[in-house]
C-alpha positions in Angstrom: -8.5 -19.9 4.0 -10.8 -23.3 3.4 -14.0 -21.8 2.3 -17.3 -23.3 0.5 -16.3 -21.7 -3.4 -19.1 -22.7 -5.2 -19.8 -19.6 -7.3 -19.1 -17.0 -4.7 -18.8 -13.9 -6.0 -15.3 -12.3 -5.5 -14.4 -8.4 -7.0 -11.3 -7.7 -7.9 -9.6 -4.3 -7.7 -7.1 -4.6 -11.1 -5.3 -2.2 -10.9 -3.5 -2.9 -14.1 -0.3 -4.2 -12.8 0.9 -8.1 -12.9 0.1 -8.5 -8.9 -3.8 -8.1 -9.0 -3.6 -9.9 -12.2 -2.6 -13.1 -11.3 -4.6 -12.7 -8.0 -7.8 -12.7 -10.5 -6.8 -15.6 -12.5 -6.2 -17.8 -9.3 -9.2 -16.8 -7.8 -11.2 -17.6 -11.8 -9.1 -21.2 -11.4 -10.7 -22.0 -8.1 -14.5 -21.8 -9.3 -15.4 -18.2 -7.7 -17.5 -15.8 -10.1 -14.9 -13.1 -10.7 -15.6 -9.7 -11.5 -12.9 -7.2 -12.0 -12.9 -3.8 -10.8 -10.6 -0.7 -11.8 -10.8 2.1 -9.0 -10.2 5.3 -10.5 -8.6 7.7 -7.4 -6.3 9.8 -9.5 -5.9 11.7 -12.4 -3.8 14.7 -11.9 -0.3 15.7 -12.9 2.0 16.9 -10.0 4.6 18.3 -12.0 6.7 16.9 -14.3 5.2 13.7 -13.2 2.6 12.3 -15.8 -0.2 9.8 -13.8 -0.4 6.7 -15.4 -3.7 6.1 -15.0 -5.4 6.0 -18.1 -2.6 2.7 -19.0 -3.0 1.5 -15.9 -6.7 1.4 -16.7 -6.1 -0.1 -20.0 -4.1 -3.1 -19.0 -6.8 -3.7 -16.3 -9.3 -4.1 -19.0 -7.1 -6.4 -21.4 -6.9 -8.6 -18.3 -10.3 -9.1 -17.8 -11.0 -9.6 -21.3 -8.0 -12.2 -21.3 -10.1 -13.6 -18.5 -13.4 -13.6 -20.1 -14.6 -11.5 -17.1 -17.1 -8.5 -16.5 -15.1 -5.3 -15.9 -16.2 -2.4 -14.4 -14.6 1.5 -13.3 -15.5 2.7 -10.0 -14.5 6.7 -9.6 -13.6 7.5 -5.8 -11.3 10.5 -7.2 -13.3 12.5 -4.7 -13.1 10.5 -1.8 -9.6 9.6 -2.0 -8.5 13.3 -2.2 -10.6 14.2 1.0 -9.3 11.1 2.9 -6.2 10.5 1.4 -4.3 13.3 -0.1 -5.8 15.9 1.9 -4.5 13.9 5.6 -1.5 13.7 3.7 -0.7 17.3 3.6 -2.0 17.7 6.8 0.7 15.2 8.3 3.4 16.8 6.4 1.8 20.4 7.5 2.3 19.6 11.1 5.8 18.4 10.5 5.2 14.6 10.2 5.6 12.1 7.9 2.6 10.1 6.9 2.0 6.7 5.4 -0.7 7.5 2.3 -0.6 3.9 1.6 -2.0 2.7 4.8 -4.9 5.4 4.3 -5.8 4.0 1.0 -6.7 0.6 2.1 -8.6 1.8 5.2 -10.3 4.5 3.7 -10.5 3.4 -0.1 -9.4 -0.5 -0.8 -11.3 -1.7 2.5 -14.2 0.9 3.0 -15.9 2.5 0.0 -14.2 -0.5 -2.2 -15.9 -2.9 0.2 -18.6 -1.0 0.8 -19.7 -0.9 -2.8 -18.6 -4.3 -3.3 -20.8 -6.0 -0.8 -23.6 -3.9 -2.3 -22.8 -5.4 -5.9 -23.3 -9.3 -4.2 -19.9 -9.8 -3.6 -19.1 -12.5 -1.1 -15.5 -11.4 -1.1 -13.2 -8.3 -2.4 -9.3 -9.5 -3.4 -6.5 -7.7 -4.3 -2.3 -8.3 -5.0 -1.5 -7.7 -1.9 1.3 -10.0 -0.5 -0.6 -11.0 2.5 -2.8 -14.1 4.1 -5.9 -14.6 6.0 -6.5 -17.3 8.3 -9.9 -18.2 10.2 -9.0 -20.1 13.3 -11.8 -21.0 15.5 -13.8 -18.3 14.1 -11.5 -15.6 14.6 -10.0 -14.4 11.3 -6.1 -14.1 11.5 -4.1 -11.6 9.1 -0.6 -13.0 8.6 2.4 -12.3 6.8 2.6 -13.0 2.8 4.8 -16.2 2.4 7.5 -13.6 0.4 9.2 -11.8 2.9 10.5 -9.7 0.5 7.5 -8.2 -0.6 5.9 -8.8 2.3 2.8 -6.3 2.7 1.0 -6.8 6.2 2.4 -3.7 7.2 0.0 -1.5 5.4 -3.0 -3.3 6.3 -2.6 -3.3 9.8 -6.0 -1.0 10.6 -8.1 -4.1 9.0 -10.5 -5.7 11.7 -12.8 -9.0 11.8 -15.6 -7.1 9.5 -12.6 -6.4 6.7 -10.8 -9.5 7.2 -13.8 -11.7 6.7 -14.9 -10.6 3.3 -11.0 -10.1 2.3 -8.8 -12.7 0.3 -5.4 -12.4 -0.6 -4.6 -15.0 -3.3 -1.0 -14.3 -4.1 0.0 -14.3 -0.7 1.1 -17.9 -0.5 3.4 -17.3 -3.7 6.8 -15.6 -3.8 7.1 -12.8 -6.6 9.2 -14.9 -9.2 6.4 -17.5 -9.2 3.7 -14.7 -9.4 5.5 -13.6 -12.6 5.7 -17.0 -14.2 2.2 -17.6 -13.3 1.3 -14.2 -14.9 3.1 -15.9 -18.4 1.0 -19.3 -17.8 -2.5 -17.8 -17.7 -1.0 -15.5 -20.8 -2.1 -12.2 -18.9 -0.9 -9.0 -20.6 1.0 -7.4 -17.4 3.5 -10.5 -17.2 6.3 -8.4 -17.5 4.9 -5.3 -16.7 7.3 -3.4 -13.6 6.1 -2.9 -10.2 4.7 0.4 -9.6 6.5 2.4 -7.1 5.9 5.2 -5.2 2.5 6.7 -3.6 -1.0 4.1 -4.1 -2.6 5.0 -7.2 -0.5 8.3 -7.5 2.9 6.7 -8.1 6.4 7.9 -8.1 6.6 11.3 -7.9 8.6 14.0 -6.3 6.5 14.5 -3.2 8.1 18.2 -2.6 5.9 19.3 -5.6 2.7 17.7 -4.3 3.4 19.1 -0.8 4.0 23.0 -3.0 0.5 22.5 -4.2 -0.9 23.4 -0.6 2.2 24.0 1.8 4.4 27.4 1.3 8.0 27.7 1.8 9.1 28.8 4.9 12.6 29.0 5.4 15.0 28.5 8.3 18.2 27.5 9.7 19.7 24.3 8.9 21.8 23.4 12.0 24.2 20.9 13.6 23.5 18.7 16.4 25.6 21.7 18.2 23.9 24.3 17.5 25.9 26.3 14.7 24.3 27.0 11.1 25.7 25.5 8.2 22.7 26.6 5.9 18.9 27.3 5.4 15.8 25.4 4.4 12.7 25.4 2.6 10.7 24.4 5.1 10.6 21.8 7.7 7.4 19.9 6.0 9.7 19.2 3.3 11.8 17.0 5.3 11.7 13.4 7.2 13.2 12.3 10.0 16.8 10.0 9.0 16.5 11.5 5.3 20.2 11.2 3.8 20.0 13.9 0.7 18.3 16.3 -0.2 19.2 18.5 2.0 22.0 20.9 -0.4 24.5 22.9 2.0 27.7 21.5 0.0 30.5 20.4 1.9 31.8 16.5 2.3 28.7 15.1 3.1 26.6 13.1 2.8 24.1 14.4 5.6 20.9 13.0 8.1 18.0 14.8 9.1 18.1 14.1 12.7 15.6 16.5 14.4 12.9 19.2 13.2 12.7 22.1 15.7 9.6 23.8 15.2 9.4 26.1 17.5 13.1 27.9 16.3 11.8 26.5 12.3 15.4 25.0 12.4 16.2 21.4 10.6 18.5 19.7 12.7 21.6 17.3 10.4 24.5 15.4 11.0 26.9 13.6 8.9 27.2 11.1 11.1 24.2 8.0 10.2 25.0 6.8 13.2 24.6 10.2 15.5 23.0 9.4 19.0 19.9 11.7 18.4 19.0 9.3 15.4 18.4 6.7 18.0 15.7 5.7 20.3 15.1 3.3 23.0 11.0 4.1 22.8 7.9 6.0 21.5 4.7 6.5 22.3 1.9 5.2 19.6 -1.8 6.4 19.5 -4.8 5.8 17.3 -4.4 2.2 17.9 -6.1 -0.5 15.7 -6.6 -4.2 16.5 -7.1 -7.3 13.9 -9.1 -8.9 16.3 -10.3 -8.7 20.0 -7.6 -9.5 22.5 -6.1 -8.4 26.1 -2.9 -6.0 24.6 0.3 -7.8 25.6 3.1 -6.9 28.2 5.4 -7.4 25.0 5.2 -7.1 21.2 7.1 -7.4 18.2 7.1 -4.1 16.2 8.1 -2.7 12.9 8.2 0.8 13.1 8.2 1.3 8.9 7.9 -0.9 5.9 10.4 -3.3 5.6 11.9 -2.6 8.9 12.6 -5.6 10.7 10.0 -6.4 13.3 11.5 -5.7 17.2 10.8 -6.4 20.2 9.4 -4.1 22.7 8.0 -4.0 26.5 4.4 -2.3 26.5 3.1 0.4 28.6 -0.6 1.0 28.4 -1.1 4.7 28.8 -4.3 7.2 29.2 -6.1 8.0 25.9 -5.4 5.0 24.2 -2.1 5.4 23.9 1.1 2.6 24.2 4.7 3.4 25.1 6.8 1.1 23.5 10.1 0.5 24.7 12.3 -0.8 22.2 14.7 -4.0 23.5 17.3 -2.0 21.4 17.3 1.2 20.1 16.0 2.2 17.0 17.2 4.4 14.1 14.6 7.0 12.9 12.2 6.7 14.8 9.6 9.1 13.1 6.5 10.8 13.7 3.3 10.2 11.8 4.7 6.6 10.5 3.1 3.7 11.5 4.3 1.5 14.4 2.9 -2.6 13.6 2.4 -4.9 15.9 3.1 -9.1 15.5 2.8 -11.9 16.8 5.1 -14.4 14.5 3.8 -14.1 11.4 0.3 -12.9 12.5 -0.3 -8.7 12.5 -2.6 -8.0 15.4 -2.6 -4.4 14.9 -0.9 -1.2 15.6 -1.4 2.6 15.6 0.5 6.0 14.8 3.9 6.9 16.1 3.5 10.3 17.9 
């Protein structure tokens, strides 16, 4: 994006790993006033799982001060468990599987982040995400990071014009190998730091004992695609739609969630991956967001989960702001609660929950 960068003012959210790192140092190189910022959203335990926050926090700082930079912590622990966590056990609770990452940058990242951001002076907020915006006549276009491997469009999808014009995305034009040796150029402290993994600003963690912090156990009958029991369950929140694992009934294996019954509280498996009822040739998507304003097409390219590749799909426009997609092949697990995105090529014009 060609802008004017004479001492605009750009926060960063470091959030300690290599990523947001170099996406500071690039944006220091080009002549913006950098300030970095470390959002504090978690600090718990869940289990045997120990947060890593407080490092996280400390390689944040020894970036900035590699940077010669002002550094600041901004606590949203509150607001991210309300908007966050809490619709994250609600999802599961009702038997879906939600995207907590997605929520985090249109609640968190790209609200109170922004929010507070714009109040500080910023002219901009960045972050390491592997993404790109593009202003084309006035219309701000959010596109694919150059890296298709680490690609992260997908979980920015609910940004619109008045998030996409104050947000930059520096290390989207680089693949991840370059990222790293740039990290070792500018002699930052994370260079060979390891990708975190797992849920934004939580981490991995073994999401059955963060759903047993709120949802009970309710057992049931784990059943074939026929109808007889081979075993029981824990409860269906525990469990996602194609899951291979997990699942404990002994025999050959391995098995595939196929289907959640909730009105008999049965999980429905098969040990075949490729069993019909993992397949569909549509689904309906609500809670639709746009990146821009624009008539919605007769036909789109969807990804119907991270790092799924993008398909194409006829659209049907239905009441309540709904779409029914259907698929121009069928697709394997499709799953309620996950996040159906839209493109166009390389740009992401939007998308919405998979119902």
């Amino acid at each position: 994006m060609v802008i004017d960068k004479k001492k605009q003012r750009v926060i960063v959210g470091l959030s300690g790993g290599v990523d947001s790192s170099v996406a500071a140092a690039l944006l220091l190189k080009q002549g913006y006033e950098v300030i970095g910022v470390f959002m504090k959203n978690w600090s718990e335990n869940v289990g045997d799982f120990c947060c890593s926050w407080s490092e996280d926090l400390e390689d944040a700082r020894r970036v900035a001060q590699t940077l010669g930079i002002r550094f600041y912590v901004w606590n949203f622990e509150k607001e991210y468990r309300e908007r966050v966590i809490d619709y994250f056990f609600k999802e599961y609770q009702a038997g879906r599987t939600p995207n907590p990452d997605v929520m985090c940058n249109k609640e968190i990242k790209f609200k109170l982040f922004l929010e507070k951001a714009l109040r500080f002076g910023a002219d901009f907020v960045a972050t390491g995400h592997y993404a790109r915006v593009k202003k084309v006549n006035n219309v701000f276009q959010l596109l694919r990071g150059k890296d298709g491997n680490k690609d992260q469009s997908y979980f920015l999808y609910t940004l619109g014009q008045q998030e996409l014009q104050h947000a930059l995305f520096p290390i989207g034009e680089y693949k991840k190998p370059a990222v790293r040796k740039l990290a070792e150029q500018y002699k930052l402290p994370t260079f060979a730091k390891k990708d975190s993994q797992g849920i934004c600003f939580i981490g991995e963690i073994d999401i059955k004992q963060l759903l047993l912090q709120k949802i009970k156990p309710k057992k049931g009958d784990i059943v074939l695609s026929n109808g007889r029991k081979v075993g029981e369950h824990e409860g269906l929140p525990f469990y996602t739609i194609g899951q291979r694992g997990g699942i404990n009934i002994g025999g050959a294996g391995p098995y595939y969630v196929i289907a959640k019954d909730k009105k008999k509280n049965q999980l429905v498996i098969s040990d075949d991956p490729q069993d019909p009822l993992l397949w569909k040739h549509e689904c309906i998507v609500a809670d639709l967001s746009w990146t821009r304003d624009m008539a919605i097409p007769k036909n789109l390219e969807v990804a119907i989960r991270y790092r799924h590749p993008a398909v194409s799909a006829s659209v049907e426009i239905l009441p309540r702001h709904r779409l029914k997609l259907v698929f121009s092949e069928a697709q394997r697990a499709v799953t309620p609660g996950q996040m159906a995105v839209f493109y166009q090529g390389d740009e992401l014009i939007g998308g919405g929950v998979i119902e």
